[in-house]
N, C-alpha and C positions, 0 to 999 in steps of 0.2 A: 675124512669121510663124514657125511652128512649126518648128524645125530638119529634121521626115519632112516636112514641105507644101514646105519648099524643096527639098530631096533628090529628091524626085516628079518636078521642074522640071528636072532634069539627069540627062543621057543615061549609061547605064549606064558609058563606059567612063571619063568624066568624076569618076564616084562613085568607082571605084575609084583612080583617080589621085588624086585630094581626099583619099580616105578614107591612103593609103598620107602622103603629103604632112604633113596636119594630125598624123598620128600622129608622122610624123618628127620633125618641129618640136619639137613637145610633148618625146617622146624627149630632143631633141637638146639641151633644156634651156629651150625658149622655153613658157611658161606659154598652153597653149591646151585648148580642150577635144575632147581626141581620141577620150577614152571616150564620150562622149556622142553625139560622131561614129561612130565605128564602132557602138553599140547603135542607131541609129536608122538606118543603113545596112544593118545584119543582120535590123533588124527590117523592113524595106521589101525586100527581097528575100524575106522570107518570104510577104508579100504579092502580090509582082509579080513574075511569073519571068525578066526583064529582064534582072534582078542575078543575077550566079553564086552562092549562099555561099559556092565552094572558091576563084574568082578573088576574091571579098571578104577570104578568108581571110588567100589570101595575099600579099595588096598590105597588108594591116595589119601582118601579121608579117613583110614587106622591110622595111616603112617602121620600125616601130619598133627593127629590130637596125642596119639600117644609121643611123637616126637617133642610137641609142644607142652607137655605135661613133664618129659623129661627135661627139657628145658628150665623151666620153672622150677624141679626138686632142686638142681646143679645150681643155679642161682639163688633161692633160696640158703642153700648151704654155703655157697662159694663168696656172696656178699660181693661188694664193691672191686674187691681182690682181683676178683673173678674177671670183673670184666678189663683190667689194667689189663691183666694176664692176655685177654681174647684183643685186646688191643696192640699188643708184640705180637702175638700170630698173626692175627688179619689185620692188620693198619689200615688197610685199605673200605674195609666194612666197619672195625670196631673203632673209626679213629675218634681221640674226645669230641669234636666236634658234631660224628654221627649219635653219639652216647645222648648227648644235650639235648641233642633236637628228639631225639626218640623217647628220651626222659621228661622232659617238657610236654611230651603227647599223652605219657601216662600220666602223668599229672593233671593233664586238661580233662583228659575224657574218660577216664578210667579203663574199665574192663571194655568201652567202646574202642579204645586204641587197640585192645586183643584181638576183638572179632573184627574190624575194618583192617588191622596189620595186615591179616589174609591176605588182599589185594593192593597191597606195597610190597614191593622186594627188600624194602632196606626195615621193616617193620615187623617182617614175616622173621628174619634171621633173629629180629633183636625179642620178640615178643616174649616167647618164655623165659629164658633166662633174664629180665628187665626184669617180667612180673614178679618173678622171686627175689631178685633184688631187692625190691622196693617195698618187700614183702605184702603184695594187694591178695586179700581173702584167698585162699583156697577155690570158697564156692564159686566166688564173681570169677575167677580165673577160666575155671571146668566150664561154665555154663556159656562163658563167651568165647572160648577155647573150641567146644564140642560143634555150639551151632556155624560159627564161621569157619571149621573146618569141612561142615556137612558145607555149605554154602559153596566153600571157595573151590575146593575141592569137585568135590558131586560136581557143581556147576559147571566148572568150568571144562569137566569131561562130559558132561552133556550137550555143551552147548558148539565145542570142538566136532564133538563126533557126528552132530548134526549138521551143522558147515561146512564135514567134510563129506557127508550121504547128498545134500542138495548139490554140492560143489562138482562130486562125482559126475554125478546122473548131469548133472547143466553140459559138464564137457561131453559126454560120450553122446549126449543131443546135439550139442554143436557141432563136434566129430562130421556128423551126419549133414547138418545144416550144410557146412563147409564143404564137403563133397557134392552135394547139390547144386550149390549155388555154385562152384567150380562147374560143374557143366554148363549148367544153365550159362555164364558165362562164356563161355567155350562154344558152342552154340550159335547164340547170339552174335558173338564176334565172327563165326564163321559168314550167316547171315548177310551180315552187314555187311564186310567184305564184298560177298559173292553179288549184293545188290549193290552196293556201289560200282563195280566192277564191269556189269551190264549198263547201268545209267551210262557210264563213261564209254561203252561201245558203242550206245547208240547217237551221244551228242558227238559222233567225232564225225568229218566230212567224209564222204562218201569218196573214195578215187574216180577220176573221169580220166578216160583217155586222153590223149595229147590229140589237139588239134594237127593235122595235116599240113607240110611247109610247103610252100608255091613253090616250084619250079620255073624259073626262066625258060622259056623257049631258047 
């Protein structure tokens, strides 16, 4: 089943708790897919007015600061260890290879790799538990933590749920177009036909009687 045909199936306040939940997780360093959740959450409330956007909003952006926050204490504590550990579970997301590269980014940009991770998939899992890792402030953590959660978050439910209001409204115009212009086609081809059909009766020859045969005496 379709991730919107299950979502459909669950009561508005349920979506927002899931949606804030799966986000955390993810955040929190457990490999799930939270963007795909919240875009199909955002998009079904643009549909059904059930769902809030602003309470979708903001159950995505708790879930993912305090996700990310929890991430950070667990790393912080958990050390290097930590992430061998998360590299036997998830080989697949923690493998040293992604470790490297995602270590290399904090190292380059600092608390910019925290607030830009938002919109990386492989950045978003690794962001808090890295940042404690590597033990980077506290404060720079929170403040880039806070806003590119409002950002990625918020954003990206506003800007779904609005894509999905123009998107609406565009088909259920078109709907209409498309019925229209099915006549108006329909129509026309009748038209045409019918004056073609006349042209060709009048350019045909007319029948003439048969001439009379001589009779011999």
């Amino acid at each position: 089943m379709h991730v919107q045909e299950w979502l459909e199936t669950i009561p508005a306040v349920a979506i927002y708790a899931l949606v804030g939940v799966v986000i955390g997780l993810e955040s929190l360093g457990i490999p799930l897919p939270g963007e795909i959740v919240l875009v199909s959450s955002a998009l079904l409330a643009s549909q059904h007015g059930d769902i809030n956007p602003y309470v979708l909003g903001a159950c995505a952006t708790a879930g993912a600061i305090i996700g990310d926050s929890i991430g950070y204490a667990i790393g912080r504590k958990g050390g290097r260890p930590l992430l061998v550990w998360l590299g036997k579970k998830f080989p697949k997301h923690f493998s040293e290879a992604n470790v490297a590269l995602a270590e290399r980014s904090f190292q380059k940009w600092g608390m910019w790799a925290v607030f830009f991770g938002r919109f990386i998939a492989l950045l978003r899992i690794f962001a808090g538990p890295l940042a404690g890792v590597l033990h980077m402030p506290y404060w720079k953590f929170l403040i880039a933590n806070v806003f590119g959660g409002i950002l990625w978050a918020g954003g990206t439910t506003a800007v779904i749920y609005s894509v999905g209001i123009v998107a609406e409204a565009w088909l259920k115009r078109f709907s209409w177009l498309g019925l229209v212009l099915a006549v108006l086609i329909g129509v026309a081809s009748m038209l045409i036909i019918k004056n073609r059909a006349k042209k060709a009766a009048a350019e045909r020859p007319e029948a003439t009687d048969p001439e009379p045969v001589a009779v011999g005496d």
